[in-house]
C-alpha positions, -999 to +999 in steps of 0.1 A: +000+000+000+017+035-010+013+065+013-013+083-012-036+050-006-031+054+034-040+090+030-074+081+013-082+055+042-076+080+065-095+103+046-128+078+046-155+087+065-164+063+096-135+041+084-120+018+112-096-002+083-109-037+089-107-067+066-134-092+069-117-128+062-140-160+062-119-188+066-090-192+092-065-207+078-026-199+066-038-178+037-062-154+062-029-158+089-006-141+060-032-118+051-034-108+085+005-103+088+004-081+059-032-060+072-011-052+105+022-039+091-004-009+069-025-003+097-051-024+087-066-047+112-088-086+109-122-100+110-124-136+110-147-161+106-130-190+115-144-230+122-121-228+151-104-209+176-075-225+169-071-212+133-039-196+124-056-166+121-076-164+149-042-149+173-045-122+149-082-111+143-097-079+163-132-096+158-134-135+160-166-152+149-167-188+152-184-204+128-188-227+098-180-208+058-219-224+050-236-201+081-250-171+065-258-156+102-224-158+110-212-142+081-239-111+081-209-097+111-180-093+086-206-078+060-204-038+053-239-020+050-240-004+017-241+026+031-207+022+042-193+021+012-173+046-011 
């Protein structure tokens, strides 16, 4: 991520720089390692707590990739979006 980018995120609106991951597993753990060194910080919803990713995730939710109530916590309202 290039400093202009980390200008625009800080320049969002109601932005708290989370990245919603479902699945906890190695690819969500490096994706997590990377999220921290910007500033960025993890969702997961993981099967588990034991998932590689789960030490690094701000919000944990445990649950199964299939449940759709589960996943409605990592989901942005629209209005969120830019």
């Amino acid at each position: 991520m290039t400093s202009s980018t980390q200008t625009d995120l800080q320049r969002m609106p109601n932005a708290d720089n989370t990245i919603g991951v479902i699945g906890g597993g190695q690819l969500a753990l490096m994706l997590g390692e990377a999220a921290k060194t910007r500033g960025l910080t993890l969702a997961v919803q993981a099967s588990k707590a034991e998932d590689p990713a789960a030490s690094l995730a701000k919000d944990l939710v445990i649950a199964g990739s299939t449940d759709v109530v589960s996943y409605t916590h990592l989901t942005l309202p629209t209005s969120d979006l830019v």
